[in-house]
SERO-4910 file (N, C-alpha, C, O; in steps of 0.05 Angstrom, whole numbers):
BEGIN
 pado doro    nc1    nc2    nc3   cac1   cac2   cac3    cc1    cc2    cc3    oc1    oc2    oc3
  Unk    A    153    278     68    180    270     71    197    282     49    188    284     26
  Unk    A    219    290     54    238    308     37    256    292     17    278    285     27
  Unk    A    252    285     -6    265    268    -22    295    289    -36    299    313    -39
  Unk    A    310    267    -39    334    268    -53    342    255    -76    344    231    -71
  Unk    A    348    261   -105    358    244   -123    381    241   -127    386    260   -141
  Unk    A    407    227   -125    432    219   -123    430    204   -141    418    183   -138
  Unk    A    444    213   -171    448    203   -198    435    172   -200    447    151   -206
  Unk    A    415    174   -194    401    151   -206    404    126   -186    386    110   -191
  Unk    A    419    119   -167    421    106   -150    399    103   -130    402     82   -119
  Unk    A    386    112   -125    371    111    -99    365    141    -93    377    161    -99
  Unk    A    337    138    -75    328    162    -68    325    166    -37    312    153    -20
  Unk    A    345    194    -38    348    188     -7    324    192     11    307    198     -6
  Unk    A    313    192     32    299    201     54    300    218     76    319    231     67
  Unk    A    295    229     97    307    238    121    284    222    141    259    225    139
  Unk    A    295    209    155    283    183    175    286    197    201    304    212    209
  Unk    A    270    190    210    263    190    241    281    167    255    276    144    249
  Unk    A    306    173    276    316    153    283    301    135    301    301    111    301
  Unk    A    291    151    315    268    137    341    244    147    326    236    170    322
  Unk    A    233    119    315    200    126    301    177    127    316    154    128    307
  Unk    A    183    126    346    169    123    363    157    154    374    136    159    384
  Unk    A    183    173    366    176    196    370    176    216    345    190    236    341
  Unk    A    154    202    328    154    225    308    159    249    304    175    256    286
  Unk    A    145    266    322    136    292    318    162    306    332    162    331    336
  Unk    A    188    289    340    216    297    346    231    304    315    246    288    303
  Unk    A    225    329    307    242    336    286    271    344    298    283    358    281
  Unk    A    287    339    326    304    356    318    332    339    309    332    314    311
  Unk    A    352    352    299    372    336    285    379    315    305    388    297    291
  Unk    A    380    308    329    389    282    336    372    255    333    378    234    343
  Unk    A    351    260    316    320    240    318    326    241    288    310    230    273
  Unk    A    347    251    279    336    253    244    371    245    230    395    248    237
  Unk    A    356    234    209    386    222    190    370    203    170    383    191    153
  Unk    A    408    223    133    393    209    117    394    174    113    408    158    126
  Unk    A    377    167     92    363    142     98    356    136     70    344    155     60
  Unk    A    359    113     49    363    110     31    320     97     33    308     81     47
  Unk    A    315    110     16    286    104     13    281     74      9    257     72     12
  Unk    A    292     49      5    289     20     16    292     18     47    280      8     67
  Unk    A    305     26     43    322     25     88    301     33     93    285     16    100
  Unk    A    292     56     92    275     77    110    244     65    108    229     72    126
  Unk    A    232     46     86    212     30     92    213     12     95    190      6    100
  Unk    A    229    -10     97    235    -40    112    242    -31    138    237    -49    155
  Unk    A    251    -10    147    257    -15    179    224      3    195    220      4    220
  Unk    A    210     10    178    175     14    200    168     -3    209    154      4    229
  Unk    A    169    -32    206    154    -51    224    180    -59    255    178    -71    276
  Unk    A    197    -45    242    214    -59    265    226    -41    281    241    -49    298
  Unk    A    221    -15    278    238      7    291    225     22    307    233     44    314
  Unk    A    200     10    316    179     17    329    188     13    364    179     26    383
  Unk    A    208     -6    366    214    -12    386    236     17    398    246     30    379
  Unk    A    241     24    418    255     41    429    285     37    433    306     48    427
  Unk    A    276     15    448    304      7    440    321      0    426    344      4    433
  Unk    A    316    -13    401    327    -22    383    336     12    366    357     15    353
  Unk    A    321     27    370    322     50    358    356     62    369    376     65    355
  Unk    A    352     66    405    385     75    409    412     52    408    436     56    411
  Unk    A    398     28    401    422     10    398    433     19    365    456     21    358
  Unk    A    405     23    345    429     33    323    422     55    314    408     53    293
  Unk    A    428     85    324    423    105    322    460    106    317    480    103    331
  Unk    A    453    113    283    477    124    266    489    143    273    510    145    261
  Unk    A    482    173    300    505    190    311    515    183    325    536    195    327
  Unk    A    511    152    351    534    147    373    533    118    375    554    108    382
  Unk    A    511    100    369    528     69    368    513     51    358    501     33    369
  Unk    A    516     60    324    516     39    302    538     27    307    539      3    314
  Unk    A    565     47    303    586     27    294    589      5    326    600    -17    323
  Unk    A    581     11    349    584    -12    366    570    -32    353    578    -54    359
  Unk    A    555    -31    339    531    -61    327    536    -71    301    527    -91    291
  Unk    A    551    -55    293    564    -63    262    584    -53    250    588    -28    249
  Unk    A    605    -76    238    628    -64    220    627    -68    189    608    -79    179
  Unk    A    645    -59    178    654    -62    152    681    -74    156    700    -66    168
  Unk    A    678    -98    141    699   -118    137    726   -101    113    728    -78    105
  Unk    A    743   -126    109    762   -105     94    754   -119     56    765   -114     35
  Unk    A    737   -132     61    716   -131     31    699   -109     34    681   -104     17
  Unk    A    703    -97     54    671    -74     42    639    -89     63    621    -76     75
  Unk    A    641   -113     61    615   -121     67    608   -108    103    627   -104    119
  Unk    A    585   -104    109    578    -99    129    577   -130    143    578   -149    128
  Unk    A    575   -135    175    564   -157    190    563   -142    222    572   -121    230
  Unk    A    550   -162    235    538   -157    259    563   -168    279    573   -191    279
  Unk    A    573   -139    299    586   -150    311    590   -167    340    573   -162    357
  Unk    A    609   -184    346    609   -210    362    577   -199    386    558   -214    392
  Unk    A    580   -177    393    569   -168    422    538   -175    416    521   -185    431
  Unk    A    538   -168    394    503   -157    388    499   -196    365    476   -205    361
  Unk    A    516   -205    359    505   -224    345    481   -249    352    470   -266    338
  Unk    A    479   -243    377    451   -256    391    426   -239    391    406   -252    397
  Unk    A    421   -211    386    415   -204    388    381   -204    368    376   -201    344
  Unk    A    366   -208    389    342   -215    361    334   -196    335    335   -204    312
  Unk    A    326   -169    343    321   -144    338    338   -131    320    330   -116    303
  Unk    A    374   -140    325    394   -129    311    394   -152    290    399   -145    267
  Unk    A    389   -180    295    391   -193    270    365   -185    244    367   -184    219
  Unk    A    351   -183    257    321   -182    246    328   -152    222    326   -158    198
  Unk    A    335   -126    227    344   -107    227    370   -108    204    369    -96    183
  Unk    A    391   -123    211    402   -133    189    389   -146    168    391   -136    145
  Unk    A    376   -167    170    372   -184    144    340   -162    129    335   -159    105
  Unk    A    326   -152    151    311   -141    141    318   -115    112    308   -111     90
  Unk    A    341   -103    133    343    -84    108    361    -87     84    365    -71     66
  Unk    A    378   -125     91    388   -133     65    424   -120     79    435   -107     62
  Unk    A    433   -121     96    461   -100     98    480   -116     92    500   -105     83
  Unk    A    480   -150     93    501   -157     82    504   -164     47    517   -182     36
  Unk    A    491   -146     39    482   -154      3    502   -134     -8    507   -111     -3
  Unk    A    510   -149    -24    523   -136    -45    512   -102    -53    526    -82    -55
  Unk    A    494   -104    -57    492    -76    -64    497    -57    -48    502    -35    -58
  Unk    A    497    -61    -17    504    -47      4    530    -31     -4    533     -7     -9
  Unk    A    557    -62     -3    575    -62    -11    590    -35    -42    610    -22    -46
  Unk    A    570    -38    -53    577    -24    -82    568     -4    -78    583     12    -88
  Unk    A    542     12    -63    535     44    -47    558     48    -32    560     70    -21
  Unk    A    571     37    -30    592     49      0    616     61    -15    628     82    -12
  Unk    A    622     34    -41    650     40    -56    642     65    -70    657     84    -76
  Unk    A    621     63    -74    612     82   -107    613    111    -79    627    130    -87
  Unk    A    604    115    -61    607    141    -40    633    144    -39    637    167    -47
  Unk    A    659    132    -32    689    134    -21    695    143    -50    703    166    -53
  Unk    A    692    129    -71    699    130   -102    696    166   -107    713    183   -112
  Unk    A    674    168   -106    663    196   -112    673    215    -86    681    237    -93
  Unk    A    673    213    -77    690    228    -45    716    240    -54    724    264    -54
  Unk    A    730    212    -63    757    221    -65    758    227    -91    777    243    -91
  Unk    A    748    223   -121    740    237   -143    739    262   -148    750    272   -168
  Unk    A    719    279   -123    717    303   -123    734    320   -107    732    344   -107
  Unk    A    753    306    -91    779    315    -75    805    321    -87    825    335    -81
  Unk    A    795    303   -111    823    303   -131    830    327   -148    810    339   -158
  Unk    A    855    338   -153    866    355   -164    876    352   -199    872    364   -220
  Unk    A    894    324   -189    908    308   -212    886    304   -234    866    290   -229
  Unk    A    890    317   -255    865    302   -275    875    273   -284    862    252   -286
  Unk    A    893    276   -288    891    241   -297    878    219   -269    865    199   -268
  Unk    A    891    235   -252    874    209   -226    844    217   -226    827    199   -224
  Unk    A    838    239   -228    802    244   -226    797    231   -249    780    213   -244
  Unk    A    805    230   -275    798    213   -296    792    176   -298    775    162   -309
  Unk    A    819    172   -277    813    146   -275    798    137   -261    788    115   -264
  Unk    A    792    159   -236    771    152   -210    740    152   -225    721    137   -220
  Unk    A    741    175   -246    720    173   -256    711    153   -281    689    156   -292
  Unk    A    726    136   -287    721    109   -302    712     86   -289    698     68   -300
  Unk    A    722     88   -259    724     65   -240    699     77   -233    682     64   -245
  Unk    A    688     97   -220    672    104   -204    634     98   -230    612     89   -222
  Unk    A    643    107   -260    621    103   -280    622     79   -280    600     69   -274
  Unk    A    641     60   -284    636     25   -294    622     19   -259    600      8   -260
  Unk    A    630     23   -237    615      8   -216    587     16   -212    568      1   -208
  Unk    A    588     42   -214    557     58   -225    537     39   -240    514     34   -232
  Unk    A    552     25   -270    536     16   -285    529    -12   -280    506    -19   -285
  Unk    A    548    -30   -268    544    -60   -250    524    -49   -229    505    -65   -230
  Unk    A    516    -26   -207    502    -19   -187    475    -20   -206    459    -38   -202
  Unk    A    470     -2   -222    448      2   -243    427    -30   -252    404    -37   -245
  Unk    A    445    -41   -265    445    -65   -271    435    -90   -248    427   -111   -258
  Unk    A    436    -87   -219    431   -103   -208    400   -100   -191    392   -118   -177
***
């Protein structure tokens, strides 16, 4: 498996979206995958279906949003859903740290978009202090 180091945060993966069909290397079966995610979801991603209900190129976002805190939750359609709950709590998506990978990605996104040094300066104070609360937890 092909590892990634992203400043100390986490190490990424490249996951099999349908684990059912391993030996499917091609890019629609594949996406990255934060090395916790990518081993809490083997006991459960075995199923096929659960695989195209949240297959991250065409309809995660039907099964989940981001609130306007940042936090992820399961939406109204799928909230009965056994497999999608299981799937959530399994890989932890409404936890805080979710939350702080997502800001600390947009943070650094628009960081490196920036022109203005004083705004890259401040993005990059904001973006090191949430870094170091992420570190820390």
């Amino acid at each position: 498996m092909k590892k990634i180091f992203l400043k100390n945060i986490q190490t990424v993966q490249i996951d099999h979206i349908d684990s059912s069909e391993p030996k499917d290397n091609t890019l629609k079966n594949l996406a990255p995958a934060c090395f916790d995610c990518n081993q809490k979801k083997k006991d459960i991603c075995d199923k096929h279906s659960l695989a195209s209900i949240i297959n991250p190129y065409n309809s995660i976002h039907n099964v989940f949003q981001r609130n306007d805190d940042y936090s992820i939750c399961i939406k109204d359609g799928y909230i009965d859903n056994e497999d999608v709950r299981v799937f959530f709590e399994k890989l932890k998506l409404g936890s805080q740290i979710k939350r702080i990978d997502y800001l600390l990605s947009c943070i650094r996104s628009i960081k490196d978009k920036q022109e203005n040094r004083f705004i890259k300066s401040c993005l990059s104070d904001i973006y090191n202090s949430l870094l170091d609360k992420r570190i820390m937890m």
